[in-house]
C-alpha positions as CSV (number, residue, x, y, z in Angstrom):
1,X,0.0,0.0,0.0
2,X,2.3,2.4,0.9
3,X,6.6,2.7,-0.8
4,X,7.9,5.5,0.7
5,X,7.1,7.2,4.1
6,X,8.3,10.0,5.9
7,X,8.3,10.3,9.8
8,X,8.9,13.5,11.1
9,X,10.9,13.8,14.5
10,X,12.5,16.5,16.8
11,X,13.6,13.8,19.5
12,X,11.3,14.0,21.7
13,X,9.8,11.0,23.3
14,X,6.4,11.0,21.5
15,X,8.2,11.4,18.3
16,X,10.7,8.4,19.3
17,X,7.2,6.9,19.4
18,X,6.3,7.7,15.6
19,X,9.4,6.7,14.5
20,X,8.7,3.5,16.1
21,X,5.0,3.2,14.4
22,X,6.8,4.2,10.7
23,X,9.8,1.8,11.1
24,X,7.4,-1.2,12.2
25,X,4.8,0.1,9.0
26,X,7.5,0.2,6.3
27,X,8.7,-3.6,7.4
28,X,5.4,-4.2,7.0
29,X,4.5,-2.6,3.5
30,X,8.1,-3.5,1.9
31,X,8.3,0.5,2.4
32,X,11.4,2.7,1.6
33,X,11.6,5.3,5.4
34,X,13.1,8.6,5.1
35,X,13.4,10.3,9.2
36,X,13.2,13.7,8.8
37,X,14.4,16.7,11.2
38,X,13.6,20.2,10.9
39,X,15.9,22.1,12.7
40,X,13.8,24.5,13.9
41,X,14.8,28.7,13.6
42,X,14.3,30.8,16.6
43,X,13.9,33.9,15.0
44,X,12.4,35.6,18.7
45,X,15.9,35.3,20.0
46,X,17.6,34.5,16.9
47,X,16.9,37.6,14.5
48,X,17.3,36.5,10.5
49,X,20.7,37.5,9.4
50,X,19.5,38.9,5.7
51,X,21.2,41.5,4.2
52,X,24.8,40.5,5.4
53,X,27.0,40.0,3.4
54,X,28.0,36.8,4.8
55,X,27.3,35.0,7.8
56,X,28.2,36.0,11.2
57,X,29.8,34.6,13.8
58,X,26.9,34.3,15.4
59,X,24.9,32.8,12.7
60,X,27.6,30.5,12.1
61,X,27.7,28.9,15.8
62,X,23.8,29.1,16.5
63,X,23.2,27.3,13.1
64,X,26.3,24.5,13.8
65,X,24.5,24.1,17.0
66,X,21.1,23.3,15.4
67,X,22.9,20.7,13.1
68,X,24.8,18.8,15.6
69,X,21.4,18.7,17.6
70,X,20.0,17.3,14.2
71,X,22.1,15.1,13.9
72,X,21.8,13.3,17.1
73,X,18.2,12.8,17.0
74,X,18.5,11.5,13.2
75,X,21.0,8.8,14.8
76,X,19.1,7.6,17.1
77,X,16.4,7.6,15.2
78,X,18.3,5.7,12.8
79,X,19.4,3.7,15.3
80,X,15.7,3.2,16.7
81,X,14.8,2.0,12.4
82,X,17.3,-0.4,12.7
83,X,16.2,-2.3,15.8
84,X,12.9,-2.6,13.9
85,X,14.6,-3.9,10.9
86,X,14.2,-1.1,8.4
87,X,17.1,0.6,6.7
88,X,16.6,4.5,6.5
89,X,17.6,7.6,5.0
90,X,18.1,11.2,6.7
91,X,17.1,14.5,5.3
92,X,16.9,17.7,7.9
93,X,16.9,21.2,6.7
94,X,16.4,24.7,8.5
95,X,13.3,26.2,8.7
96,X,12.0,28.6,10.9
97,X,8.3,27.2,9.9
98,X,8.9,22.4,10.2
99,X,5.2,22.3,8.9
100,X,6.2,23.6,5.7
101,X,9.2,21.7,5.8
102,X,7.8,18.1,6.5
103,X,5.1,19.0,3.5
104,X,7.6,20.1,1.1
105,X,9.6,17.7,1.8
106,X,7.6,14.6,2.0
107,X,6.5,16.2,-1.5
108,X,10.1,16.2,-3.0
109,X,10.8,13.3,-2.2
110,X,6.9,11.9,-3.6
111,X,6.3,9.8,-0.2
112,X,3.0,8.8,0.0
113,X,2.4,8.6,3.8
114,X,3.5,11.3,6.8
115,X,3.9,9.7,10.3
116,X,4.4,12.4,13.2
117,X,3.3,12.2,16.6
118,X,0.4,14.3,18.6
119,X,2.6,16.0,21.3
120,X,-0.9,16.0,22.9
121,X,-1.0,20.0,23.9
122,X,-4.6,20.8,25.3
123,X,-6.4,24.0,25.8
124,X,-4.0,27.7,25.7
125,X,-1.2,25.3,25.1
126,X,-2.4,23.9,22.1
127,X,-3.3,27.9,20.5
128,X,-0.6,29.7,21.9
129,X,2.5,27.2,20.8
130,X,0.6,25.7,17.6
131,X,0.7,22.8,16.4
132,X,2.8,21.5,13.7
133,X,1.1,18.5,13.3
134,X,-1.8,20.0,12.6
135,X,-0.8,22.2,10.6
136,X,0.6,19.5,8.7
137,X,-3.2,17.6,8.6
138,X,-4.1,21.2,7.3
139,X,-1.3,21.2,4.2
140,X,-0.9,18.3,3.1
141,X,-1.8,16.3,0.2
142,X,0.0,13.1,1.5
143,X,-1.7,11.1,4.2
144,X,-0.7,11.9,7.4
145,X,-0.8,9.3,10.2
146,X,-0.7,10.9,14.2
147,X,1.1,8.5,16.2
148,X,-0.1,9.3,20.2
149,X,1.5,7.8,22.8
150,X,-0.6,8.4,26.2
151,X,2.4,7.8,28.3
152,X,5.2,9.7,26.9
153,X,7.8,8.2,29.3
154,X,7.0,4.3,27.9
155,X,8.3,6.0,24.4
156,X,11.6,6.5,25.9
């Protein structure tokens, strides 16, 4: 049914949780699984740098810090797809908006399922910090399947 699926994780233990759902899903289906990061901008304390001329040092450290965090949760995510079986890929980008990112990249890469995990924010929670998963359901034209774990620390 499905060839190529994209999970979406930041590292949390919820999305530890989707990866596990998509890793046990593409053994399943004889899938191809891309894990995918967006390493997420903080433009409130991290202004855009446009208009330099090149990068500052700054820019340089803050965005070598977002990639070595990247990087850590695609390994163990890797790690995590292994365990089940499944051979992965990576892809991570920047993007001060992961939403778009997940979508556009599921897109490029012509996946035909989105896995991500509920991070299960209620009430001024859920308005205030958004949801990207959501917003996702909202954007997509691929499937999306919300993986919920109701105790995050048994997706540890």
């Amino acid at each position: 049914m499905f060839k190529h699926i994209l999970v979406a994780t930041d590292g949390s233990p919820r999305s530890v949780h989707a990866v596990r759902v998509a890793a046990e899903l593409a053994r399943a289906q004889h899938a191809r699984l891309t894990v995918f990061n967006a390493r997420a901008l903080d433009l409130v304390h991290y202004p855009p740098w446009k208009g330099q001329a090149a990068p500052s040092p700054q820019e340089t450290h803050y965005r070598e810090i977002l990639r070595r965090e990247s990087d850590a949760v695609l390994a163990a995510a890797t790690s995590a797809a292994k365990n089940a079986g499944v051979a992965c890929e990576t892809a991570s980008i920047d993007s001060d908006e992961p939403w778009r990112a997940i979508v556009a990249t599921a897109t490029g890469l012509g996946c035909d399922l989105i896995v991500m995990a509920s991070h299960g924010r209620h009430g001024i929670d859920a308005v205030v910090l958004g949801s990207e998963t959501l917003k996702v359901l909202g954007h997509s034209s691929i499937p999306v399947m919300v993986t919920h774990d109701t105790d995050p620390m048994t997706a540890a």
